[in-house]
N, C-alpha and C positions, 0 to 999 in steps of 0.2 A: 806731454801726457800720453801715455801708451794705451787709451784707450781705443783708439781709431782701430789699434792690432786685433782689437777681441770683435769685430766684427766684421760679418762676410758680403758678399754681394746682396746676397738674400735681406740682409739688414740695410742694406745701404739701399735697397730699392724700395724698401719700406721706409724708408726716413726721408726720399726723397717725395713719396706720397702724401707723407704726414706734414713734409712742411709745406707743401702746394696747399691742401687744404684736411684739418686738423679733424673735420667735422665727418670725414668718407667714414662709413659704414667698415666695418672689421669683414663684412663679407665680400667686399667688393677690396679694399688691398689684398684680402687674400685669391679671389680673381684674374689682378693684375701681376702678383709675383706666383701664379700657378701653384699657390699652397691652400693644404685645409684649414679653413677658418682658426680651429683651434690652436692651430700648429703656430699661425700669426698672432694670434692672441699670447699665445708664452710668447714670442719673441720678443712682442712690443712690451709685454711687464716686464721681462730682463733687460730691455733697454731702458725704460723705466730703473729699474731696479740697480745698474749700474749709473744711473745719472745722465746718459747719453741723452734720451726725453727729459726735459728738467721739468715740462710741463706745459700746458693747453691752453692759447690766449685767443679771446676774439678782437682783433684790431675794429675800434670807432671810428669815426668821423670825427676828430675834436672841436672842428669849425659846428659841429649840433650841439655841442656842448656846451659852449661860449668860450672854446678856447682855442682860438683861432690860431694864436699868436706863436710863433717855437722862439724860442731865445738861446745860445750856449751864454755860460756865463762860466770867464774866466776867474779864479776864487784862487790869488795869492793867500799861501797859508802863513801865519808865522810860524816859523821852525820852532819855538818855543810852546806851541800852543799843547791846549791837553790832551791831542790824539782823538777826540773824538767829536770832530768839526764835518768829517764825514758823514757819519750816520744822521749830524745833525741838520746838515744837507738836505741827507734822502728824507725827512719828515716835512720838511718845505711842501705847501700844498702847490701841485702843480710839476712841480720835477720828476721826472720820468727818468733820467738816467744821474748818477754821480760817479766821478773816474778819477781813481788821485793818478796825479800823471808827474811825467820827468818836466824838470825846466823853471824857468820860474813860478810859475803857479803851482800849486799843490794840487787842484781841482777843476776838473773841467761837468760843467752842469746842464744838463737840456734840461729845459725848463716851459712850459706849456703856461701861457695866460691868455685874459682876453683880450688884452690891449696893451699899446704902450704903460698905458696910466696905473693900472693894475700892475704891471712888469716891476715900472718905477718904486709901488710902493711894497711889493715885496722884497726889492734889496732895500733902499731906506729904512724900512722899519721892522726888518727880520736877518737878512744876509749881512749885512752889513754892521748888524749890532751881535753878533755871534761872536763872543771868545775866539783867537786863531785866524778870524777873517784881518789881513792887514790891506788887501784893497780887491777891487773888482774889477771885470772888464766885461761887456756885454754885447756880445752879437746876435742882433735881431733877423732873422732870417727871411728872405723875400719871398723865395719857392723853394720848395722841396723836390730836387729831380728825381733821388731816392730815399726811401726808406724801408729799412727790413732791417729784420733779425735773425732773417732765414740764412745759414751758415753751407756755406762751399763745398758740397758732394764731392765734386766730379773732380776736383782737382786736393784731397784735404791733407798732404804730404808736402806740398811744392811752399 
């Protein structure tokens, strides 16, 4: 993707602000990269406006939620199925991310519950009854050492 080309330092030091924390005041980036408020404020719509921002999330607590629990869940597809086992994925309450991947699976799932017991019965009685599903595999996860979304500045060519 040739985007990384269309922008400069001045952007890149705005996007390292933005993903530290999404909520800073537009006067206060413009403070830190020694520009006029307004002058940042177009920047960040053109990066906005070419996709580079896709957009503003506040990360929760899931464990306040009652969803304590992370699970990936392996999702062999059948090669025959109707293509859109995907999408029907992402509407699974609880899944947070869907990845069609190489290898044998078709799918790999993060998937957010409160429990085993819950886990259990959203493959039995949803995953597992989906057109295209021909088996599952499910890793429960103990601890999280990381988590982010936040994407690689300082190195994003290598």
């Amino acid at each position: 993707m040739e985007i990384i080309r269309t922008i400069d330092e001045i952007d890149l030091q705005i996007l390292h602000i933005l993903q530290e924390k999404a909520r800073i005041p537009n006067a206060e980036v413009a403070r830190q990269v020694g520009m006029a408020p307004s002058a940042v404020l177009e920047r960040i719509r053109k990066l906005e406006e070419k996709g580079i921002i896709e957009g503003y999330e506040v990360r929760l607590n899931p464990a306040a939620f009652g969803q304590g629990l992370a699970a990936f869940l392996f999702v062999e597809a059948d090669p025959a199925g109707n293509g859109q086992l995907g999408e029907r994925l992402a509407q699974v309450a609880g899944v947070q991310e869907v990845h069609q991947v190489a290898g044998p699976d078709g799918y790999l799932v993060k998937l957010r519950a409160a429990d085993p017991a819950q886990l259990g019965r959203i493959l039995r009685e949803e995953i597992q009854h989906y057109p295209g599903v021909r088996a599952t595999r499910t890793q429960i996860v103990l601890n999280s050492v990381k988590e982010t979304r936040r994407i690689d500045l300082d190195h994003p060519e290598e």
